[in-house]
C-alpha positions as CSV (number, residue, x, y, z in Angstrom):
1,X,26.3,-15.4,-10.3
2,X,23.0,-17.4,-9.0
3,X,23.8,-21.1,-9.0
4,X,20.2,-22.1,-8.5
5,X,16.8,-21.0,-8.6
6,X,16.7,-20.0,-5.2
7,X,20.2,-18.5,-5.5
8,X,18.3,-15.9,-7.7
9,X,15.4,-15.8,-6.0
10,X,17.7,-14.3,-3.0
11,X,19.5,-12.3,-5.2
12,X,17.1,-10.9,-7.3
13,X,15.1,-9.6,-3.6
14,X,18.7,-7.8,-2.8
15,X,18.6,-6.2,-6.2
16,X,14.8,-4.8,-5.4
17,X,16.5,-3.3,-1.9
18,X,14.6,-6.4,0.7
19,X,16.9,-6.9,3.4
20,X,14.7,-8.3,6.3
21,X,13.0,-11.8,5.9
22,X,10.6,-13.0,8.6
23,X,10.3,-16.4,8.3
24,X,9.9,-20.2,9.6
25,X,12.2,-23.0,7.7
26,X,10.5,-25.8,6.4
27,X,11.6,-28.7,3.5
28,X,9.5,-27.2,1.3
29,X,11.4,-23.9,0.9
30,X,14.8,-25.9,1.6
31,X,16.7,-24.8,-1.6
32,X,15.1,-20.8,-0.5
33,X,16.8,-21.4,2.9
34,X,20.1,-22.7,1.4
35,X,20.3,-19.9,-0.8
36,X,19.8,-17.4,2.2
37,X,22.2,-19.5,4.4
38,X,24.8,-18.5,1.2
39,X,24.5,-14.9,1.8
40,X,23.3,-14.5,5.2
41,X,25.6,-11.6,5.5
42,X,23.3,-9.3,3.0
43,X,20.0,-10.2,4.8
44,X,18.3,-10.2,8.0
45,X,16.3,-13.4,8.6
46,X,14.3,-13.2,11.4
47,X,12.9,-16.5,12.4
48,X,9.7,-16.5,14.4
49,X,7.7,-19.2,16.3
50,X,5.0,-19.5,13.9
51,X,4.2,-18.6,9.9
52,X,1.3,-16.5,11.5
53,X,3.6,-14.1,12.8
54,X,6.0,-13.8,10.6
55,X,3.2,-12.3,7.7
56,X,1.8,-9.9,10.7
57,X,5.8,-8.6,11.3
58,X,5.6,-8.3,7.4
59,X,2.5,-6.3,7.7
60,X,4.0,-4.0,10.0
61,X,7.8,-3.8,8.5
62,X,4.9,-2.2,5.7
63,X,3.0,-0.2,7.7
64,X,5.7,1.2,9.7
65,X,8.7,1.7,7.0
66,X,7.0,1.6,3.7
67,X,8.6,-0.9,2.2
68,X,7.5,-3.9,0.9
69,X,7.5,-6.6,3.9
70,X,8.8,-10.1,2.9
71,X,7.8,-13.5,4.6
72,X,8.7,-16.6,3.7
73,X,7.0,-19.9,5.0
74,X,7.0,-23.7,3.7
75,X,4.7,-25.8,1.5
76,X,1.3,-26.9,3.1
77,X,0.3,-26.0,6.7
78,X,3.2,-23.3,6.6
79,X,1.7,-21.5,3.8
80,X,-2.1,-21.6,5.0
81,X,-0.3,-20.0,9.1
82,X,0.8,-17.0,6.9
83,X,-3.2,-16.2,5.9
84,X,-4.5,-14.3,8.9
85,X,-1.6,-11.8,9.1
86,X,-1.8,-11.6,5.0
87,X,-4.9,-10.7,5.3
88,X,-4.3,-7.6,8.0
89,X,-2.2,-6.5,5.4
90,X,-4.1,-6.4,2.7
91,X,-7.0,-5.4,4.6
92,X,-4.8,-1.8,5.7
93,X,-3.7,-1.6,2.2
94,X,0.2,-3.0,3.7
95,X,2.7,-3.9,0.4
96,X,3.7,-7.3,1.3
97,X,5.5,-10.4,-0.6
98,X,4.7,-13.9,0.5
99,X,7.1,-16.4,-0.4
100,X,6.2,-20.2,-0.4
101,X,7.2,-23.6,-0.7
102,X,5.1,-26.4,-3.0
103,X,5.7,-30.1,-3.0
104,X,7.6,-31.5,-6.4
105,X,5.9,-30.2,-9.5
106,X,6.1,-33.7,-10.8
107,X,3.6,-34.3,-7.7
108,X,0.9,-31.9,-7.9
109,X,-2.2,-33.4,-8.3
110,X,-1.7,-36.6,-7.2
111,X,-2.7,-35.8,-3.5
112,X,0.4,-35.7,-2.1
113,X,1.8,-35.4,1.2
114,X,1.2,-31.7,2.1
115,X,0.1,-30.8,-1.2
116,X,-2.3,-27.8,-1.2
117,X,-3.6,-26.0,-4.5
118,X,-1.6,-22.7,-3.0
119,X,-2.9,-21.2,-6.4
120,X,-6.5,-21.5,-5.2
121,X,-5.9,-20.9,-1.7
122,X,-4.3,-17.0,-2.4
123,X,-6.9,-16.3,-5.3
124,X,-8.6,-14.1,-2.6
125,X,-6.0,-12.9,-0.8
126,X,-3.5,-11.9,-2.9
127,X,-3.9,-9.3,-6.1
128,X,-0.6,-11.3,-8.0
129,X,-0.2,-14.9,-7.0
130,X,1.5,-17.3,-9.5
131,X,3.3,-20.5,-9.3
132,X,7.2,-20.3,-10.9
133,X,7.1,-23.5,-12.9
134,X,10.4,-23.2,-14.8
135,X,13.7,-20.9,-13.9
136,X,13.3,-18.8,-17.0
137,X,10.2,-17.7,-15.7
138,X,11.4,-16.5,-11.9
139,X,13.1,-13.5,-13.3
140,X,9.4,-11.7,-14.3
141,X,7.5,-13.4,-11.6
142,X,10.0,-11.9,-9.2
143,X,9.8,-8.3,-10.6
144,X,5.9,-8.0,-11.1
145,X,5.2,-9.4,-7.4
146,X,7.2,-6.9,-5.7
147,X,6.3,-4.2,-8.3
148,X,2.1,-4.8,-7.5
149,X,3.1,-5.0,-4.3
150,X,4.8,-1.4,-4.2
151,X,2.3,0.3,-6.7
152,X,-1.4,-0.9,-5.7
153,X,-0.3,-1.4,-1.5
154,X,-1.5,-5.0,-1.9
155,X,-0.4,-8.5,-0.9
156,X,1.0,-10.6,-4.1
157,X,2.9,-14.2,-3.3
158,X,5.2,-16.1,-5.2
159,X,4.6,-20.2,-4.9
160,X,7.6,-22.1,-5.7
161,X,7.9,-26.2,-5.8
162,X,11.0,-27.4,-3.6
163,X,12.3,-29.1,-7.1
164,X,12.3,-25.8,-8.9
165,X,14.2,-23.8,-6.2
166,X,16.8,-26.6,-6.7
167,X,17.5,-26.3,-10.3
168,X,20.1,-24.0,-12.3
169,X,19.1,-20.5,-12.4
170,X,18.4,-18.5,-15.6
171,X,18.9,-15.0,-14.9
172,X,19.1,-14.3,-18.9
173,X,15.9,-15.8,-20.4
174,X,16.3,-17.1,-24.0
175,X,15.7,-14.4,-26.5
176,X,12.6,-15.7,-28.0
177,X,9.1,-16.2,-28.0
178,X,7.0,-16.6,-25.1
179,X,10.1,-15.4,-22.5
180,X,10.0,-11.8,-21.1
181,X,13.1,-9.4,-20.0
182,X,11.4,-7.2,-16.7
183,X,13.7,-5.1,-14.6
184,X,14.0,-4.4,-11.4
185,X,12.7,-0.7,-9.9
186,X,9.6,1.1,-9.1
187,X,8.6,4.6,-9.8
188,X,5.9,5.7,-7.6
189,X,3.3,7.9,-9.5
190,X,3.0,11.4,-8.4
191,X,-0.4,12.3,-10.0
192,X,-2.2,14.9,-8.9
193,X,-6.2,16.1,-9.8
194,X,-7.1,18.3,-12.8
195,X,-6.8,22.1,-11.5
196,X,-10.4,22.4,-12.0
197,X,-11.4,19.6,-9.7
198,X,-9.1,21.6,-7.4
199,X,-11.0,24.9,-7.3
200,X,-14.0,22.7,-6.8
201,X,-13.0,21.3,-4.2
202,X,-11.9,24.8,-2.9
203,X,-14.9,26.5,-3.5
204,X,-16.7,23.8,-1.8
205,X,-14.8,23.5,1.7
206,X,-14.5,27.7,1.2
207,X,-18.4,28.0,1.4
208,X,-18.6,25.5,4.4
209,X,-19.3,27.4,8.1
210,X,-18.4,24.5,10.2
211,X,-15.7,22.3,8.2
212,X,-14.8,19.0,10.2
213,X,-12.0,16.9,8.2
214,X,-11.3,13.2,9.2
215,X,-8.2,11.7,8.4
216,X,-6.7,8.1,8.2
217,X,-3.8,6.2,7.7
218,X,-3.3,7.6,3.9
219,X,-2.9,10.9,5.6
220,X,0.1,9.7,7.9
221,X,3.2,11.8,6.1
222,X,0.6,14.6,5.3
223,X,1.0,16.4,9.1
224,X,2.3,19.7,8.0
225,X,-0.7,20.4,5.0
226,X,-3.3,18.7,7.2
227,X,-2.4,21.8,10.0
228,X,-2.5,24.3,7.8
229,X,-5.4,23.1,6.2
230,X,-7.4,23.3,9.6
231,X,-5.5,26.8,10.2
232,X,-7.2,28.3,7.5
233,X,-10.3,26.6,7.2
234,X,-10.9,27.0,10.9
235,X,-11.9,23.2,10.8
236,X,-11.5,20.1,13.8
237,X,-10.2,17.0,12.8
238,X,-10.7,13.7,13.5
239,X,-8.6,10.5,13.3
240,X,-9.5,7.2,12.2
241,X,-7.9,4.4,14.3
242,X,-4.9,3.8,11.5
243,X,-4.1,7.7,11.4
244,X,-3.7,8.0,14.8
245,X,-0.3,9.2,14.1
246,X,-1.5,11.7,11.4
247,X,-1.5,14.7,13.9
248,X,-0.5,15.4,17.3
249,X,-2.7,15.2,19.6
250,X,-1.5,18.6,21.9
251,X,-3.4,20.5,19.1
252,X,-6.7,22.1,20.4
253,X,-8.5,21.6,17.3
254,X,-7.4,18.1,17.1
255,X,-10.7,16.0,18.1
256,X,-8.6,12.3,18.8
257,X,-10.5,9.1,17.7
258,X,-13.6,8.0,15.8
259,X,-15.9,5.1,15.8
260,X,-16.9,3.1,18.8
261,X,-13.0,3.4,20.3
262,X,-13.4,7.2,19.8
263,X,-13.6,10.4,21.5
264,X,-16.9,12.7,22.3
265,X,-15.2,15.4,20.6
266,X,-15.4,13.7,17.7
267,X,-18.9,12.5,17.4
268,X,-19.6,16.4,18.2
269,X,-17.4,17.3,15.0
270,X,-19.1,15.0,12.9
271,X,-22.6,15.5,14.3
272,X,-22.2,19.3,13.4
273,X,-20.0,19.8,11.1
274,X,-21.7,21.3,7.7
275,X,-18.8,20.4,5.4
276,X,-16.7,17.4,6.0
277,X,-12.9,16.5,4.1
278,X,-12.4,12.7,4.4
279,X,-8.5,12.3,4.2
280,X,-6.9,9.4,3.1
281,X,-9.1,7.4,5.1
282,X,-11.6,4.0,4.5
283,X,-13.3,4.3,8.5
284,X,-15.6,1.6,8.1
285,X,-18.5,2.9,10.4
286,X,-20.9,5.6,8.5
287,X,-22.5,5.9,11.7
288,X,-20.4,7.9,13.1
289,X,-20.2,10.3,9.6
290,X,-22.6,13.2,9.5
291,X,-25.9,12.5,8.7
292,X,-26.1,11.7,4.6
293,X,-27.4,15.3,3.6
294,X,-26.3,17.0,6.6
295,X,-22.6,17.7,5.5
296,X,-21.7,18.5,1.8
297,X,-18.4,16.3,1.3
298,X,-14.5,16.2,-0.7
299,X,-12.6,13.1,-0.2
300,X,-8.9,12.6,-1.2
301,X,-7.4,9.6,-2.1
302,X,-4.7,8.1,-3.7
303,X,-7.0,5.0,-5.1
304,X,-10.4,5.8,-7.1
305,X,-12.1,3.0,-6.1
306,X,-11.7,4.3,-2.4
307,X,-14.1,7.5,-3.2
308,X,-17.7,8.0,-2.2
309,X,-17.6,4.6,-0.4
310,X,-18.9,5.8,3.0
311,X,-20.4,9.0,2.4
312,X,-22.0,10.7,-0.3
313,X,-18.9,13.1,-1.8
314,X,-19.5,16.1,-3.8
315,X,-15.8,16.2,-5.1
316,X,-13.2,13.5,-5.2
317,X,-9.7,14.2,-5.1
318,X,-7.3,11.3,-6.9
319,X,-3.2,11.8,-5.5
320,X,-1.1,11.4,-2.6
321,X,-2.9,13.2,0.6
322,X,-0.2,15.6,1.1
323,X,0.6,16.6,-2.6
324,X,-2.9,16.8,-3.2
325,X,-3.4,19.3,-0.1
326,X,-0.4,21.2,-0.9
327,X,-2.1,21.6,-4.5
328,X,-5.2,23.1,-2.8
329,X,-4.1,25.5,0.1
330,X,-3.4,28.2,-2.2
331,X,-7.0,27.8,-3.3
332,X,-8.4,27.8,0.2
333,X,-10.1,31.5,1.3
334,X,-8.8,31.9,5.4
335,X,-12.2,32.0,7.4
336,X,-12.2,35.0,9.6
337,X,-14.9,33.6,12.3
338,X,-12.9,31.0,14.8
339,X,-16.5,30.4,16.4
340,X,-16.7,26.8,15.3
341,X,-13.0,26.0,15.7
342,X,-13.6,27.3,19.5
343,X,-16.5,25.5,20.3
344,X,-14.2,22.3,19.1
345,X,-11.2,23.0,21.1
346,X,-14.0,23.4,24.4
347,X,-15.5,19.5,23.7
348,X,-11.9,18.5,23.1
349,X,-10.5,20.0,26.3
350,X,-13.9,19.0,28.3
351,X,-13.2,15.5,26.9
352,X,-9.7,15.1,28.1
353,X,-10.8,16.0,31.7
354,X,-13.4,13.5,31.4
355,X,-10.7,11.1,30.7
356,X,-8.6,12.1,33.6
357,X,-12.0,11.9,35.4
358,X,-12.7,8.4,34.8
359,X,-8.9,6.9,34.7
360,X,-8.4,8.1,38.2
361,X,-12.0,6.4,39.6
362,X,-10.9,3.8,41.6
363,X,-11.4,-0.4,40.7
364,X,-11.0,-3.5,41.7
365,X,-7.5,-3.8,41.5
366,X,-6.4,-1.1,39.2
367,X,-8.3,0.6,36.7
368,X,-7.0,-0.5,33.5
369,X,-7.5,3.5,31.8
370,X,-5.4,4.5,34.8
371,X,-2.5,2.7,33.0
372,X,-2.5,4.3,30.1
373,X,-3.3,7.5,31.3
374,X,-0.4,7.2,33.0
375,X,1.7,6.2,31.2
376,X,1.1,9.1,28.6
377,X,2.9,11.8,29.8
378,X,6.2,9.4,29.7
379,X,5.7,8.3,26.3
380,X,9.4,8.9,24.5
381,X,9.0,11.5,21.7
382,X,9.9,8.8,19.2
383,X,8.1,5.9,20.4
384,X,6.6,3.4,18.4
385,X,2.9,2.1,19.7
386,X,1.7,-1.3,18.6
387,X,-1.7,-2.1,19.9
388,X,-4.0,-5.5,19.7
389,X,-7.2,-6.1,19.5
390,X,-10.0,-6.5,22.9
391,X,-10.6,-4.1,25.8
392,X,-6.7,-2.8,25.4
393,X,-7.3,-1.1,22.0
394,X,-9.8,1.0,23.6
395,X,-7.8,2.8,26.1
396,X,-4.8,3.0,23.3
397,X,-7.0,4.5,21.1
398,X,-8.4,6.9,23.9
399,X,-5.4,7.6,26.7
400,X,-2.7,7.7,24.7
401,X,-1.8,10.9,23.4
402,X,0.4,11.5,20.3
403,X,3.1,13.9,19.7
404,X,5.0,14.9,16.7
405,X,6.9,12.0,15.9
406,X,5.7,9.1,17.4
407,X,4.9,6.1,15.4
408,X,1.5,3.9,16.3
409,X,0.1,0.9,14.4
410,X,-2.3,-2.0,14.6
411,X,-4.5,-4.7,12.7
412,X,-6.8,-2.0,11.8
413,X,-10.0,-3.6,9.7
414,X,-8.8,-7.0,10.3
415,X,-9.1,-6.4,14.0
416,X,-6.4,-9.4,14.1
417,X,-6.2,-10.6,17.8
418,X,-2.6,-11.7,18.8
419,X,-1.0,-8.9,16.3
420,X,0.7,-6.2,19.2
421,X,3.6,-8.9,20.2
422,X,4.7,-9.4,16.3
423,X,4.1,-5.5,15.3
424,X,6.0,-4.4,17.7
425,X,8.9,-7.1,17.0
426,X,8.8,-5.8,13.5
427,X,9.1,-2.2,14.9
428,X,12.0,-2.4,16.8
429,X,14.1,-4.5,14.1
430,X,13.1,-1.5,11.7
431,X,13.9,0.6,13.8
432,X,16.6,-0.9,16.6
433,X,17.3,2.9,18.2
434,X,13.6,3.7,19.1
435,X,11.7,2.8,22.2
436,X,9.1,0.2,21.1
437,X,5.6,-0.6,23.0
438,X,3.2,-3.4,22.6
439,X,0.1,-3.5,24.4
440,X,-1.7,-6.1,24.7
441,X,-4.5,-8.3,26.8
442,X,-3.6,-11.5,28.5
443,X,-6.2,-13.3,26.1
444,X,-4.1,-12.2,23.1
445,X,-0.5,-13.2,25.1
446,X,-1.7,-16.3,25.9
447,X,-2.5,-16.5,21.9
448,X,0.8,-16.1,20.7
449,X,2.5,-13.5,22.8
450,X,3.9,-16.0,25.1
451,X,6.0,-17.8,22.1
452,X,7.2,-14.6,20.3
453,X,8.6,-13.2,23.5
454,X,11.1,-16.0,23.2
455,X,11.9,-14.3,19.2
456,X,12.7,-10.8,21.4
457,X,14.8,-13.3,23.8
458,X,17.0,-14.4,21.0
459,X,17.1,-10.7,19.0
460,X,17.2,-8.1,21.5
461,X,20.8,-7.6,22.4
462,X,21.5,-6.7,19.1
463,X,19.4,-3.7,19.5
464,X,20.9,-0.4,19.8
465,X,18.1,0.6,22.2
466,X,17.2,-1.8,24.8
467,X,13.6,-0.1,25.6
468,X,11.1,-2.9,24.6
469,X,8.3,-3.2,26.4
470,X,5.4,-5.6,26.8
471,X,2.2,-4.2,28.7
472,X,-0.1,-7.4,29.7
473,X,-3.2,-6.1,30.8
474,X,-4.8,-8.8,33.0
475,X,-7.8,-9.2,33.7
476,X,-8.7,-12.9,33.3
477,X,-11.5,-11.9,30.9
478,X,-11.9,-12.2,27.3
479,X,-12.9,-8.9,28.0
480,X,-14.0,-7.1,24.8
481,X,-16.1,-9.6,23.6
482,X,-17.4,-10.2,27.0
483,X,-18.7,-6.9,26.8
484,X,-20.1,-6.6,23.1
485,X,-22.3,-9.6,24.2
486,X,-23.8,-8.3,27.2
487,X,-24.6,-5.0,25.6
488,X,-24.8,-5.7,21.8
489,X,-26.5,-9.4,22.1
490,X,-28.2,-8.7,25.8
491,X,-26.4,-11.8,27.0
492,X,-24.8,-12.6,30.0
493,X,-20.7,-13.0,30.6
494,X,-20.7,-17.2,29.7
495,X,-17.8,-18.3,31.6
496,X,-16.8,-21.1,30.4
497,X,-15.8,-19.5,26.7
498,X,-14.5,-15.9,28.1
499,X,-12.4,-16.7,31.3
500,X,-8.7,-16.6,30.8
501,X,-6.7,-18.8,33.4
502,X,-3.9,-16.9,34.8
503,X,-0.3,-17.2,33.6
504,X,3.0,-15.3,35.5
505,X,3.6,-13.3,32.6
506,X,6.8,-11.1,34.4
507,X,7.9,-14.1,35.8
508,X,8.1,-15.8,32.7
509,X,9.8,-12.9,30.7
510,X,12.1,-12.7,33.9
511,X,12.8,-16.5,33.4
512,X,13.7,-15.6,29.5
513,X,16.1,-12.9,30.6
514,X,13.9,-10.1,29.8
515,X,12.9,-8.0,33.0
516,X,9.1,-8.6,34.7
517,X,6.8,-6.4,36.5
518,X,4.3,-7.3,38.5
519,X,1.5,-4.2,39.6
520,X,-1.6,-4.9,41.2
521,X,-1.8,-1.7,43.6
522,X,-3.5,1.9,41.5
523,X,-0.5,3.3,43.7
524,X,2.4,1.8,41.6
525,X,1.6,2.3,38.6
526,X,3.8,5.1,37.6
527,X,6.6,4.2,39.4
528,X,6.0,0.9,37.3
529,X,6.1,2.7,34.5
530,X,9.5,4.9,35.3
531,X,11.4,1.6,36.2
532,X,10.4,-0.5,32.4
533,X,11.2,2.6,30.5
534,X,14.8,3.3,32.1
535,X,15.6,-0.6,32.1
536,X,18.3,-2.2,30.0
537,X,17.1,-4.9,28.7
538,X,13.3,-5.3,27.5
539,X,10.0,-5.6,29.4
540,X,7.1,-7.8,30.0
541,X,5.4,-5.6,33.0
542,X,2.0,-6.8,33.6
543,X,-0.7,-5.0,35.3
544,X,-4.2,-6.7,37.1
545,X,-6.9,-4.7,36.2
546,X,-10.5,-4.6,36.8
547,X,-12.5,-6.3,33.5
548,X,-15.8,-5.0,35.2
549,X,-14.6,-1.1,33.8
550,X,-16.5,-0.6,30.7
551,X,-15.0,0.6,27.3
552,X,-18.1,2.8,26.9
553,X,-18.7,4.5,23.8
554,X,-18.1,8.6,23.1
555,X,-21.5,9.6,22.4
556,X,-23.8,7.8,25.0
557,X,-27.0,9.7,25.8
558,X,-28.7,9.8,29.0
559,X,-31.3,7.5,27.5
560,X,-28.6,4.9,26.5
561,X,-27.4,4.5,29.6
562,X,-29.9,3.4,30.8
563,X,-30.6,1.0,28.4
564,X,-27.4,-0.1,29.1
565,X,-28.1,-0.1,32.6
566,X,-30.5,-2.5,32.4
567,X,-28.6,-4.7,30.0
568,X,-26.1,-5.1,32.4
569,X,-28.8,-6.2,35.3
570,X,-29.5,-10.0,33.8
571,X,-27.9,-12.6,35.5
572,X,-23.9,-12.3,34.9
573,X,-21.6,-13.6,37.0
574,X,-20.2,-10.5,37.8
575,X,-23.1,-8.3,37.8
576,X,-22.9,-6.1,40.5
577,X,-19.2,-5.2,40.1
578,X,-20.4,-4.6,36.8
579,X,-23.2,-1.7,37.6
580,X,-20.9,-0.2,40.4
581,X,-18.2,0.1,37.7
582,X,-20.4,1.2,35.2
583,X,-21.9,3.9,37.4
584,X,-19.0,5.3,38.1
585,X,-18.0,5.6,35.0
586,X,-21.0,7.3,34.1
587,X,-21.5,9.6,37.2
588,X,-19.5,12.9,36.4
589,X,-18.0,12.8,40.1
């Protein structure tokens, strides 16, 4: 039986199936820590440098297992670190719980030390956010914040004041006025759409000649129907950044990535397509939708307010993805003409030789798509991919290619910088038998990266699988923002804001106990890559690459590129590597 308020607190999480805490201790959450230090046998607290981290981890414990993520963080500056990975979460529509300290009830208000109106500060941010005041009241607050959580995908937080954890628990409330008895347990609903929405959705995508379906994170455990779909509809899919999962990449019909970190096959499905199926999927960037008018258009979704938001849509579909799709096959007439579906699987092959193409064009020192290109082909069939944000997300979005069963997440609409180190953390303690990879640029390693390694230093023997590895992809260079302002504001590299100084990064995971690799030669790159995935312990292998490569986008016209050109030609610091990089990734030899 729970002695205190924290005591419950802990227990009641159990009851709701949490097991994994990330977290940071502080005095504020001391009677939370206390009561976790009593049974420290039923959960696994994982103690990170920083609060940040520990709500990205969250995030990802979300993203990648479904569950609700738990972090925990103390009163004041503690709560305000968790905000940035909170926000990745509920930004990617993550179920996470946030857990915080307060100063002494009797104290609010009176500016005290660390006192911050925690109430005010997750209005935003979280969808159920509520202060426990009194122990009769933890039982409810408890049960609703994990249940929103769970049902709407959502961030909620629970804000408790150090006295409160400290004071006898009530698990029973008082039978009487102004108490309430919840319970603990979700049930996820399984609605699906009226049959008659159904058919016309059916006999819209049946009439299409040239169907082009696009596919997000929502979509991720909706492989199998999204296949058959395109089998019988003849159609090419594309994959926003968040469903890169979704579908294996060996398929012919499969396009890869959208958006400015995207594929030319894709723009070419979307710029012809006559009918397009958006899947489980908020891609920001309408852009690169078919024209408005072009394409008549069916989205499925499991939330309402998701629908019609990026494109004009003809039918909307509320349910799970794969339900819903399973609920419409039978309605779907097979197309006999494979005429569109061909010319598809021709851009998509052309487009992965044009990768090959440029990966294998030499730099100064390596080419940093040569890397990943690379390091494809020796992917492990389960791996998990955790990417960041800069330059690196490009070529993960691009050079990697997925197979059935692989896992792959990142800060997706947040675009959280520093987010590959603690995703991939998360990963592997979810998952302690699968190979895990982080990839990440030395701006974002020198962010945080650095300090969480020493979180893998003090976890990772405890791993059934030792494969954990780190790619640092250095190039000194703050390098995707150095690029956005030369092309997108027509300004120069500025120094003094974008340079990165260098760090040892394999030394230093070498120092730590973990392995380092060093490659600066093109010529070592695989047998860099053979050596961190068959080591026994995990891996902080850093490569030099060129920041003078550009991430170009998939649909540049010959009239771009000049314009880009000649964008590139002001006075830059590095402006000549620049147009002899740029040229060669341009030139088709």
């Amino acid at each position: 039986m729970a002695a205190t308020v924290g005591d419950f607190l802990v227990e009641r999480l159990h009851q709701w199936g949490v097991r994994r805490i990330f977290g940071y201790p502080g005095d504020g959450i001391n009677g939370i820590m206390g009561a976790l230090g009593r049974v420290a046998d039923d959960f696994d607290f994982v103690r990170v440098r920083h609060e940040e981290m520990s709500a990205f981890m969250a995030s990802a414990h979300a993203k990648f297992t479904g569950e609700v993520g738990v972090c925990l963080a103390t009163s004041g500056p503690g709560a305000l670190h968790l905000l940035a990975g909170l926000y990745d979460a509920k930004m990617d529509h993550a179920p996470v719980l946030a857990i915080v300290g307060q100063q002494p009830s009797s104290a609010l208000g009176s500016d005290f030390q660390q006192e911050v109106d925690l109430q005010a500060v997750f209005h935003d941010l979280a969808d159920y956010v509520q202060t426990i005041v009194e122990p009769s009241q933890a039982r409810h607050v408890v049960d609703r914040a994990l249940r929103i959580a769970a049902a709407e995908r959502t961030v909620t937080c629970i804000v408790i004041p150090n006295n409160v954890q400290l004071e006898p628990a009530v698990p029973h409330p008082p039978r009487k006025h102004g108490h309430n008895f919840s319970s603990v347990g979700y049930a996820r609903a399984n609605s699906l759409p009226l049959q008659s929405e159904l058919q016309r959705a059916a006999d819209l995508l049946n009439a299409g000649e040239r169907v082009a379906i696009l596919a997000g994170a929502g979509a991720l455990h909706a492989t199998d129907e999204l296949i058959e779909t395109c089998e019988i509809l003849g159609a090419g899919v594309a994959k926003a950044l968040l469903g890169k999962a979704a579908l294996p990449d060996e398929l012919p019909f499969v396009t890869g990535g959208i958006g400015l970190l995207g594929t030319r096959a894709s723009w070419y499905l979307m710029q012809h397509c006559d009918t397009l199926l958006l899947v489980g999927t908020t891609f920001p960037y309408a852009e690169f939708l078919p024209p408005e008018g072009r394409a008549r258009a069916v989205q499925i979704d499991i939330e309402p307010r998701n629908v019609g938001m990026r494109y004009p849509t003809e039918v909307n579909l509320i349910g799970d993805s794969a339900a819903t799709l399973r609920a419409l096959l039978p309605l779907l007439v097979r197309k006999q003409s494979r005429s569109w579906q061909q010319q598809i699987a021709g851009q998509v092959g052309k487009w992965w030789k044009d990768l090959e193409t440029r990966a294998m064009k030499s730099a100064e020192p390596i080419n940093p798509q040569r890397v990943f290109w690379e390091l494809s082909p020796r992917l492990p069939d389960d791996v998990i991919l955790c990417g960041d944000s800069g330059s690196s997300a490009n070529w993960y979005a691009c050079d990697l290619k997925m197979r059935r069963g692989m896992k792959a997440s990142l800060s997706g609409k947040l675009a959280s910088m520093g987010s590959g180190v603690p995703y991939a953390i998360a990963a592997k303690m979810a998952f302690p038998e699968r190979p895990v990879i982080a990839v990440v640029g030395d701006g974002a390693m020198q962010m945080n990266g650095n300090a969480e390694l020493l979180t893998v230093k003090q976890y990772w023997r405890r791993w059934e699988n030792p494969c954990f590895i780190v790619l640092v992809l250095v190039n000194h260079d703050l390098n995707m923002v150095t690029w956005e302002q030369r092309v997108l504001a027509g300004d120069p590299k500025f120094p003094a804001a974008q340079e990165v100084v260098d760090f040892p990064y394999a030394q230093y995971g070498g120092m730590l106990g973990l392995k380092g690799i060093r490659v600066d030669k093109a010529a070592d790159i695989a047998a860099a890559w053979d050596l961190a995935l068959a080591a026994d312990r995990p891996v902080v292998i850093e490569f030099v690459t060129d920041p003078n490569v550009p991430p170009l986008p998939p649909h540049l016209t010959s009239e771009q590129a000049l314009d880009y050109l000649r964008a590139l030609i002001k006075v830059d610091p590095d402006q000549w590597q620049i147009i002899k990089q740029s040229a060669k990734q341009l030139l088709p030899f």
